[in-house]
C-alpha positions in Angstrom: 0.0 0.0 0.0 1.3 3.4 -0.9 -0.4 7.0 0.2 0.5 10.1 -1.4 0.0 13.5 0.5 -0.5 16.4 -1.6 0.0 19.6 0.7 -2.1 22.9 -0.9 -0.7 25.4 1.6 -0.2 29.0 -0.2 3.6 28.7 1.3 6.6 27.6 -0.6 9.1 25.4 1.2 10.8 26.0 3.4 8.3 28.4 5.0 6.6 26.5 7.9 3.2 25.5 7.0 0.5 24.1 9.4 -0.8 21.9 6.4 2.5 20.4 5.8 2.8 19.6 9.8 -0.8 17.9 10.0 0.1 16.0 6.6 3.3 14.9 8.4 1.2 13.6 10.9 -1.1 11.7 8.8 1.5 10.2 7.2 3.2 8.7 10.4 0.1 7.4 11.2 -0.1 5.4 7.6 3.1 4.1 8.3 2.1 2.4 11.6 -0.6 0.8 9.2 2.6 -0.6 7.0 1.6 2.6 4.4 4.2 3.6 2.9 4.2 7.3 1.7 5.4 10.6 0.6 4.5 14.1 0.8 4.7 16.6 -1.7 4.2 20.5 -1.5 2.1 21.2 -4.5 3.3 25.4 -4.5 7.0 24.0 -5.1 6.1 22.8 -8.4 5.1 25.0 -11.2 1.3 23.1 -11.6 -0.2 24.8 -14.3 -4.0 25.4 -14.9 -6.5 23.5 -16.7 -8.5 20.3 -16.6 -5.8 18.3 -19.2 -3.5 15.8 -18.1 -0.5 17.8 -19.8 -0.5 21.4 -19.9 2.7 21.4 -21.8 5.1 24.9 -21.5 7.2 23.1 -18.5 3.7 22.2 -16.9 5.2 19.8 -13.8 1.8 18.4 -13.2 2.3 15.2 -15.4 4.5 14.1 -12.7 2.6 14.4 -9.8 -0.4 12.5 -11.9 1.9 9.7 -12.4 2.6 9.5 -8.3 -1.6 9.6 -7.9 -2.1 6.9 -10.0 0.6 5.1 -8.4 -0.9 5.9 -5.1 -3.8 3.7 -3.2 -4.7 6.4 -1.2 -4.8 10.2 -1.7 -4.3 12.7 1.0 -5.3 16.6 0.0 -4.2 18.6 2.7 -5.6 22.0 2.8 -6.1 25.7 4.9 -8.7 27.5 4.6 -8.9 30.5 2.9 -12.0 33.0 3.1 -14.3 29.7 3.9 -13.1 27.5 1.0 -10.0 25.4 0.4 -7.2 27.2 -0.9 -6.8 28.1 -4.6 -3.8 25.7 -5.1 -6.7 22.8 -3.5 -8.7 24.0 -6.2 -6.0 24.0 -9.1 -5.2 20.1 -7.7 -8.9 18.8 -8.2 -9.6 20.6 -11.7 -6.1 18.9 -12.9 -7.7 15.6 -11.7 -10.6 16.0 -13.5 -8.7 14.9 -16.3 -9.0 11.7 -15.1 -12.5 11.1 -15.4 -12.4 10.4 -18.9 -9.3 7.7 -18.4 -10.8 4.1 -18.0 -8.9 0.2 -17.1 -9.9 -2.7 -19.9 -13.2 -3.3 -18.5 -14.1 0.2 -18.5 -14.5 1.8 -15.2 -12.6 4.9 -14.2 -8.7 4.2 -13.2 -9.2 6.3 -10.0 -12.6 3.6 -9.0 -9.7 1.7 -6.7 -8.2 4.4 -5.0 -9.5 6.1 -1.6 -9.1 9.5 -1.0 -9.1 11.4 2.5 -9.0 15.0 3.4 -6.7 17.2 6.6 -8.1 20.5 6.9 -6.5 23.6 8.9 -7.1 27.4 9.7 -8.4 29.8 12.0 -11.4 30.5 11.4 -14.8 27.9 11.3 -15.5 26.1 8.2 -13.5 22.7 8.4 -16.7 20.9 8.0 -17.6 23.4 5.0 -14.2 22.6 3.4 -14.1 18.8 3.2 -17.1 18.5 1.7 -16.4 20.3 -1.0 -13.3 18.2 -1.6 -15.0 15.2 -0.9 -17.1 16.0 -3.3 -15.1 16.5 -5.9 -12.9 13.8 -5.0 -15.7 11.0 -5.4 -17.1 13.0 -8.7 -13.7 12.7 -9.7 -13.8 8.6 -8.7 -12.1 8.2 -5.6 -13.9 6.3 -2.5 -14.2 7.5 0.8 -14.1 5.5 4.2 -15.9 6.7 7.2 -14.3 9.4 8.7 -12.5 10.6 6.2 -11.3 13.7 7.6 -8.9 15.5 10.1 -9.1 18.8 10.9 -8.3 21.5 13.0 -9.4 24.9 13.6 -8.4 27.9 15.7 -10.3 30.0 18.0 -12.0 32.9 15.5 -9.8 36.3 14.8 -6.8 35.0 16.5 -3.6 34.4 15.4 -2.5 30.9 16.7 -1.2 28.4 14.0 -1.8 24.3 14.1 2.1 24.0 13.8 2.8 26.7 16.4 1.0 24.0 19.3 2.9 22.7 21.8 1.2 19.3 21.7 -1.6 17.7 19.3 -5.0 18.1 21.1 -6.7 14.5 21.7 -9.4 15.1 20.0 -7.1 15.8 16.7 -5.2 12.4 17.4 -7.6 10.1 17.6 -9.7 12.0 14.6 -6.3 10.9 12.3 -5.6 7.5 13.7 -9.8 6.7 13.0 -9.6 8.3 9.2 -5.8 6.1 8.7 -7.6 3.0 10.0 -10.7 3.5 8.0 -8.9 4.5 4.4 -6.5 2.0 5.0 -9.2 -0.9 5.3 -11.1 0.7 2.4 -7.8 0.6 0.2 -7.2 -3.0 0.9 -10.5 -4.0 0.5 -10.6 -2.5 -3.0 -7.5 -3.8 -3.9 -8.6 -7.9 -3.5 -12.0 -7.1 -4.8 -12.6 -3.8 -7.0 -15.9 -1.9 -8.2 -17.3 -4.4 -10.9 -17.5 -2.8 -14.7 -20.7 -1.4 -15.7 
């Protein structure tokens, strides 16, 4: 099993990103569940926009598709911005929408086998508001969702405290990632010995 984190913070590396830290947490957690994994800052590379697989002009999404479809599960990690996921969140699921058209030999979508899971941060309300707009797009897009399929957290209103600036991760944080880890990696495993049927 293999989980790829795409991180949609606004900030370049190496700025500190709260994203980025709850991503990094996810991900540890997917290794416990013998997950293997990598996380990629989607800022750092110059995605361009569209809903094609291949932009062209130096367009460096090609190569994050190919470590998608080589992933069983899909981790968007996202702040909010103004209520809604960030714009780089938004550039990440119209370049996947080019995969609704891409189908295995018996015809279903490629992406029907893969599960896809969501880590939301900010300071402001609207965590709840934010992953189901991915979700949405994500399962419209073909990817399956376990229970739970979110982490999040979310700062007290008009303040200026950061998820990465905590001392510790709050409880209720913790056991949110270890239940969406278990749950997408069951989901991904049970896909993987028996998949969608064709249609």
């Amino acid at each position: 099993m293999r989980a790829l984190a795409l991180v949609c913070t606004l900030n370049a590396s190496p700025a500190p990103s709260s994203s980025h830290h709850l991503a990094e947490q996810v991900m540890a957690q997917f290794a416990r569940h013998d997950v293997s994994g990598e996380i990629i800052r989607v800022v750092d590379h110059d995605v361009h926009p569209g809903i094609g697989a291949d932009m062209g002009n130096g367009d460096a999404w090609p190569v994050l598709r190919e470590k998608v479809r080589a992933a069983d599960i899909l981790l968007i990690a996202t702040p909010i911005w103004l209520g809604h996921p960030s714009s780089v969140c938004q550039r990440v699921l119209e370049r996947l929408n080019a995969e609704s058209s891409e189908t295995d030999d018996q015809g279903r979508p490629d992406l029907y086998g893969k599960v896809a899971a969501v880590a939301v941060v900010g300071n402001e309300d609207g965590a709840h508001k934010v992953s189901a707009d991915v979700f949405q797009g994500l399962n419209d897009i073909g990817f399956s969702l376990a229970p739970g399929a979110v982490t999040y957290w979310v700062g007290e209103a008009m303040q200026g405290t950061d998820y990465q600036d905590l001392d510790e991760t709050p409880d209720a944080v913790a056991s949110t990632t270890e239940a969406l880890v278990a749950n997408a990696t069951h989901l991904a495993r049970l896909l993987a010995g028996s998949p969608y049927p064709a249609t």
